[in-house]
N, C-alpha and C positions, 0 to 999 in steps of 0.2 A: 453957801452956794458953791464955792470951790470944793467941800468935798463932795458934794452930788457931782459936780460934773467927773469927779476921781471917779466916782464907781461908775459914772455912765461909760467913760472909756475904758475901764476894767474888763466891764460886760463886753464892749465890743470887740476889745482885744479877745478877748476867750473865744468869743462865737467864732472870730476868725481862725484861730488858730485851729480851734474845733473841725471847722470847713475846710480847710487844709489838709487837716488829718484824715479827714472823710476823704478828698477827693484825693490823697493819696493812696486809699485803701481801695480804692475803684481803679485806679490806674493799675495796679499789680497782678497777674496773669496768676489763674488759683492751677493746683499741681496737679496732671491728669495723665492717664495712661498712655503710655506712650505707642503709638499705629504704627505697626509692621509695614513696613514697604513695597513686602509681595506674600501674599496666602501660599503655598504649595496647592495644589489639587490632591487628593486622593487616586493614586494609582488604580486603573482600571481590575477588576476579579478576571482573570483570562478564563473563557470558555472552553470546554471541554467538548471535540467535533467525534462524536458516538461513530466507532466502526460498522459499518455497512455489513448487514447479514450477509454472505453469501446464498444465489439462490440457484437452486438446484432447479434443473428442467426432468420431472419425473415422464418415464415412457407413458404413452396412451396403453401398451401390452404388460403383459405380466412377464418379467424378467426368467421367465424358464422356457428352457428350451427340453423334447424329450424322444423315446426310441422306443417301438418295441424290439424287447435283446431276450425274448421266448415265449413260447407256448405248447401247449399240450393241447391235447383232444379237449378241453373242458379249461383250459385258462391262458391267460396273456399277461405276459410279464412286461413292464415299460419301467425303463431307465431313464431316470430326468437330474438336469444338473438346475439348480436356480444361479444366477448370475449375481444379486443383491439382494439383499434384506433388510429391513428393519427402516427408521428415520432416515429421510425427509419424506421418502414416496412412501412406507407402512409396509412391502411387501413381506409378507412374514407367513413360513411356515407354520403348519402343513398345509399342503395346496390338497386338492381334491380331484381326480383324474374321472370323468364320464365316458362310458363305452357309449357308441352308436353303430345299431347294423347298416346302414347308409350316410355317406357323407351329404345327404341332403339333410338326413335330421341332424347329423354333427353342423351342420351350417346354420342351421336353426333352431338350434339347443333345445329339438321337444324330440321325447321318445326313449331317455339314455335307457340302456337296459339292465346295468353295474357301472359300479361307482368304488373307487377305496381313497382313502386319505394314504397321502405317505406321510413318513415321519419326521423330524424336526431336522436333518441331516442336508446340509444343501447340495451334495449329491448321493441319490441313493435309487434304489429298488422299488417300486410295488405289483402285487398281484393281483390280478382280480379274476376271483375263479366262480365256476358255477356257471360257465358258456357252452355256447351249441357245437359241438364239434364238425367241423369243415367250416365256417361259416365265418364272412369277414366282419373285421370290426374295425372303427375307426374313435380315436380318442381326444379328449379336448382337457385344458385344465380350468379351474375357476381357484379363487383363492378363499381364506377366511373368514373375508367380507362380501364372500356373494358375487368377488367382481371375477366376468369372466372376460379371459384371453380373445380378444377378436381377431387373431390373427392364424394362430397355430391351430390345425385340422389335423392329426398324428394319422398316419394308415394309409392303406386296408393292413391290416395282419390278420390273418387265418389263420385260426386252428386246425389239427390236424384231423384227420379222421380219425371216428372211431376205430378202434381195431379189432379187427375181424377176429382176432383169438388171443388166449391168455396163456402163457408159461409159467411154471414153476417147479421149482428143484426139491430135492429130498438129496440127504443124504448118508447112504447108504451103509459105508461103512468110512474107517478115520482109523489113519495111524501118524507116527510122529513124524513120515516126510512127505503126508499124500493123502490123497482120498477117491471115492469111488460116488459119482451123484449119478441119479434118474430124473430128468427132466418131461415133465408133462405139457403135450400142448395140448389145449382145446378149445373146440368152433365156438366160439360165444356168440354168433352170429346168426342170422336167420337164412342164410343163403351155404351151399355145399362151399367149403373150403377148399380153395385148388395152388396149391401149397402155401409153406410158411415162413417163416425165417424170425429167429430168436437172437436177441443180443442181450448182453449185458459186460458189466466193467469187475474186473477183479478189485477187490478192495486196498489186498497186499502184493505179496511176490507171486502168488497161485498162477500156474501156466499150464493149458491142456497138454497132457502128454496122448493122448487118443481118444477117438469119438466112433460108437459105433450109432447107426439107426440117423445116422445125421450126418452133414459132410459143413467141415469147420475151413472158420478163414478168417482166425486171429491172427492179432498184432499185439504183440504185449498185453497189455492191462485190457484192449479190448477184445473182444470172441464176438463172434458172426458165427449161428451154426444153422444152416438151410436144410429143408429136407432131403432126404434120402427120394433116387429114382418111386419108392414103392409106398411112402407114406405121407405121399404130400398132399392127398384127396382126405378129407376131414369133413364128417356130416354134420350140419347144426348138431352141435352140442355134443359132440362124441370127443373122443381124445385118440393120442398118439403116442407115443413115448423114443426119448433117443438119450445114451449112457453116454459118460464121460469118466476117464479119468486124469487125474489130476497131481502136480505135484504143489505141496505148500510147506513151507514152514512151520506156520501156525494154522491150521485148517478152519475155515470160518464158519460162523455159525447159520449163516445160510446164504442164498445168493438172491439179490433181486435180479427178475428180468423181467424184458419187454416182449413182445410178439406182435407182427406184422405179415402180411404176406405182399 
């Protein structure tokens, strides 16, 4: 009997100490990561504020301004300067220049009579020939999109009259400080001719030393030679004649002139 009750406290000493060790094992904190005190944030990406187009205010008119600067019996020369070109407003050479025989049709862009494009130059020249002689004209621009100037009416410019007669030289004889020309005028006209008067420009040093058949009133490089008291009556289509002599250097090969009366 006494050893049964050995093993019964045996058993119970064990479970106890068993239960001890258990709830030792339960009292003891297990090993864990240890929690930061403060996260940081992630720094903000700074944005980038996009520079602001500049914006141009493009005119409602077409940036050229222009001039008639000549004409003849049969054409009209206009001198135009363009002010801008190209990006943001597009204005871009060649422009296109329209004649009209009234500023009412120039006001109303119907009727032009000629037309010329000028060149890619933003200031320059154009011609436009093939017109009525004496008669006025007025000029407008439009550009290469069609768009026309609402503002700018060029004119009147008037061509000259036709001219009642034509001159031309011949020349007669040439030596190495001079020469000897016969100048023709005649009536190209339908009406009797009741005088004349001939001009033209020497090319080099050439200077009249005498004029018969004509009475002269040069200045240098220019000559004015009117008729004579006895041959300044000329019929449709007849002729006149009046000599010249001359000094040159080099003697030319021929002379352009004009005739008027």
């Amino acid at each position: 009997m006494l050893r049964t009750l050995g093993v019964v406290l045996t058993a119970v000493t064990l479970a106890a100490v068993a239960g001890v060790t258990a709830a030792g094992a339960a009292d003891t904190p297990a090993a864990s990561t240890p929690v930061p005190l403060w996260t940081p944030s992630p720094s903000p990406t700074p944005s980038l504020t996009p520079t602001p187009t500049p914006t141009v205010a493009c005119p409602p008119a077409l940036p050229i301004s222009g001039m008639v600067t000549g004409v003849t019996a049969t054409s009209v020369t206009i001198s135009y300067s363009l002010m801008f070109s190209g990006p943001p407003c597009g204005y871009d050479l060649p422009m296109t220049v329209l004649l009209f025989t009234s500023r009412d049709d120039a006001a109303k862009w119907q009727n032009p009579v000629a037309e010329a494009v000028t060149g890619l130059e933003r200031n320059g020249q154009v011609t436009l020939d093939g017109l009525t002689p004496d008669t006025e004209y007025w000029f407008r621009f439009s550009d290469v999109e069609a768009r026309r100037d609402p503002y700018v009416i060029g004119g009147p410019a008037r061509t000259e009259p036709l001219s009642p007669c034509g001159a031309t030289a011949t020349i007669d004889a040439r030596w190495g400080s001079g020469f000897v020309a016969t100048v023709t005028v005649r009536n190209t006209g339908s009406e009797p001719l009741d005088g004349w008067l001939v001009r033209w420009r020497w090319s080099g040093d050439e200077r009249i030393q005498s004029v018969w058949g004509g009475v002269p009133d040069n200045s240098a490089a220019d000559v004015t030679v009117r008729n004579a008291p006895y041959n300044g009556t000329v019929a449709p289509g007849g002729t006149t004649t009046f000599g010249l002599l001359a000094s040159a250097s080099t003697v030319p090969a021929g002379i352009t002139m004009t005739c008027g009366s």
